[in-house]
N, C-alpha and C positions, 0 to 999 in steps of 0.2 A: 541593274548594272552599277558598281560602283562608280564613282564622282573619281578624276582623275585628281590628286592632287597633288602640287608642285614638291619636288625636292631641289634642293641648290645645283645649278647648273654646272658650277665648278668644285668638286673637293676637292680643295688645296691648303689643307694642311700639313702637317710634318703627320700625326696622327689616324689621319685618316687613308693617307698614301700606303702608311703600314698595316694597319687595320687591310683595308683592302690588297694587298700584297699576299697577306697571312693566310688570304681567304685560300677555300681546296676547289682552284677552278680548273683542274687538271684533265677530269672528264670533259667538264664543257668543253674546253677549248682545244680540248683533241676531237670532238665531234662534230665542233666548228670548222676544223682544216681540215676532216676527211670529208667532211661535204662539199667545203672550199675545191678545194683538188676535185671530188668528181664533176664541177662544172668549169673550172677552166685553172690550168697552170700558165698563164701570161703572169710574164713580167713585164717591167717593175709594178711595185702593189703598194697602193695607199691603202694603208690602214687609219681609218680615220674615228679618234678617240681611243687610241691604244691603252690609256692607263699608264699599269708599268711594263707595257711591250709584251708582256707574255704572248698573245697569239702570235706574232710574229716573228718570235722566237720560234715555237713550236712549229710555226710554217716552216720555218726554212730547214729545221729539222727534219722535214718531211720531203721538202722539194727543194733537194740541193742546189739547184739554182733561183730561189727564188731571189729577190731582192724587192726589200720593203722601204718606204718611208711612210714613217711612224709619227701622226701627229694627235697633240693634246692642247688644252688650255693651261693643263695645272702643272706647275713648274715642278711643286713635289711629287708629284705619280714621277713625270720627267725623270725626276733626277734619281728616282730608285729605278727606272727603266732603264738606264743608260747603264749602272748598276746590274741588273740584270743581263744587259747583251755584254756586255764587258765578260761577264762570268762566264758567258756559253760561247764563248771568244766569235762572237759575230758583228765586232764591229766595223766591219768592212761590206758588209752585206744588209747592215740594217739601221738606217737614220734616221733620229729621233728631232723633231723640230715643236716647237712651243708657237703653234697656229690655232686659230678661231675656225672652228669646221662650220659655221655658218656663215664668214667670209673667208676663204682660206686665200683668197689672192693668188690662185696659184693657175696657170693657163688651162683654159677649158680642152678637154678629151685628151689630156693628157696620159691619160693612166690606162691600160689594158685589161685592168681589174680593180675596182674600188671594192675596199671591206670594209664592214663598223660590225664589233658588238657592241653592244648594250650602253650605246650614245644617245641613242634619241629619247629614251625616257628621261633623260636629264635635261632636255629642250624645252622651254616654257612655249615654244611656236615652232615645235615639229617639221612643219611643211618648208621651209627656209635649210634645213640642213641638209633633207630628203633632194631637193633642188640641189641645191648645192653639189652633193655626191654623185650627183644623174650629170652635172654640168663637166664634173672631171671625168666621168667615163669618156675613152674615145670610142669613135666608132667601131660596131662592131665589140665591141669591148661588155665587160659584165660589170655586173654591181650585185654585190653578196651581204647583203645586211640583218641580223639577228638580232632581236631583242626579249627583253619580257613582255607578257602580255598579260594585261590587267585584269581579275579575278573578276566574276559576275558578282559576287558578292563578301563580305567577313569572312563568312565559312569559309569558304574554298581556300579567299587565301592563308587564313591560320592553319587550314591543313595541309599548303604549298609551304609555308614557313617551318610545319613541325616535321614536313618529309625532309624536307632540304636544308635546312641549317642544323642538324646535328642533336646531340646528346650534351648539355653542357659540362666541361671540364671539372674533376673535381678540386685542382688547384686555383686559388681564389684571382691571383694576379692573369691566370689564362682564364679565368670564369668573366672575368670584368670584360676585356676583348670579345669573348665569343659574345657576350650578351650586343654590346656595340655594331657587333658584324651581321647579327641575326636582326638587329632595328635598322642596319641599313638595306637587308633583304627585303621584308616587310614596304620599307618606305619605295622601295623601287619599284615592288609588286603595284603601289597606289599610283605613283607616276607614270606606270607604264599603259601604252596605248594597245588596243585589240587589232583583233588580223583586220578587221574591218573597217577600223582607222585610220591604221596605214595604208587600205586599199584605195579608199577616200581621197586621200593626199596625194597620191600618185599617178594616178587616174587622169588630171591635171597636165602632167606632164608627158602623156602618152605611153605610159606603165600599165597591161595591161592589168585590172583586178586580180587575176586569177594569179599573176609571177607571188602574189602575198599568200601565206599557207602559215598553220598553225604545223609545227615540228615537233611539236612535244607537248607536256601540261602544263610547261611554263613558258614557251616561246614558240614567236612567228619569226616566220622567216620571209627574206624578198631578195627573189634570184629573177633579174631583167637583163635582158643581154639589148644594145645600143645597135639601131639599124646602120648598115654600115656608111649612109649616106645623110645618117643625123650629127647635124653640128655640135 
């Protein structure tokens, strides 16, 4: 098994917010909300690690009444997210707040649905955020969380890097970018934890092992629904 190693917990640059914006996360994150919706339409929905808000754009697209609050660390993703619901004129239905999803301060089982993609490979102590997002679920309520999952070894994941990141562009100013976008695919593939991981970690918290599933050849998934009598 590969060695997990660290990537920076927050990208926040000007740079990197667009880099990642640019990226074609259109499948994922429609594959994301139809899974979403088949286990629960409750509102209101913390999305927690939004980036720049695309999934929860694409939700409410999907589920005219949803409503989201949208939290990040990084002021820049932030501020092209805000950017983004602006343009799909959902600002009324989708708030975007610059909180710590490892302390988000915000009242426990608050939320009827709590969602994250692809936050916890950015967590240098994983089990802290996982807790965290189990502490905002209310009762009864779910918890939908998606991420990558770390390759057994090189092989595999330069052949997950050469399915999924594309063909490089042959103009040079867009070649420079895709090469950047495709080191930060790679580098997430190394940060990220296995379905058996995460099973680990939540286990802890009275998560059964099994709610943790591998979804695909690059993602597990962790759908736990909150007893209705858990605080």
């Amino acid at each position: 098994m590969l060695p997990r190693v660290l990537e920076p917990e927050v990208m926040d640059t000007a740079a990197e917010a667009r880099d990642y914006d640019a990226m074609d996360h259109a499948a994922v994150n429609a594959r994301f909300c139809e899974d979403l919706l088949e286990v629960t339409t409750a509102s209101p929905v913390l999305d927690v690690g939004t980036g720049t808000a695309q999934i929860p754009i694409e939700l409410c697209r999907r589920a005219p009444d949803a409503r989201v609050v949208a939290i990040d660390l990084a002021e820049h993703m932030l501020s092209l997210g805000r950017e983004n619901v602006a343009r799909a004129g959902l600002t009324s239905r989708i708030e975007l707040r610059r909180v710590d999803a490892k302390l988000t301060q915000l009242d426990g089982g608050s939320f009827p649905t709590v969602m994250s993609n692809s936050i916890v490979h950015h967590i240098p102590e994983p089990s802290v955020v996982l807790a965290e997002m189990w502490r905002l679920v209310a009762p009864g309520g779910w918890l939908f969380v998606r991420d990558l999952s770390r390759p057994d070894d090189e092989g595999t994941l330069d052949a997950l890097v050469a399915r999924y990141a594309g063909e490089p562009p042959s103009d040079p100013a867009a070649a420079a970018s895709f090469a950047h976008q495709r080191e930060l695919f790679r580098a997430s593939l190394h940060a990220a934890l296995t379905a058996d991981e995460v099973a680990d970690l939540v286990a802890p918290l009275g998560v059964p092992r099994a709610a943790v599933t591998m979804t695909s050849d690059r993602h597990w998934t962790l759908v736990a629904r909150k007893g209705p009598s858990e605080a």
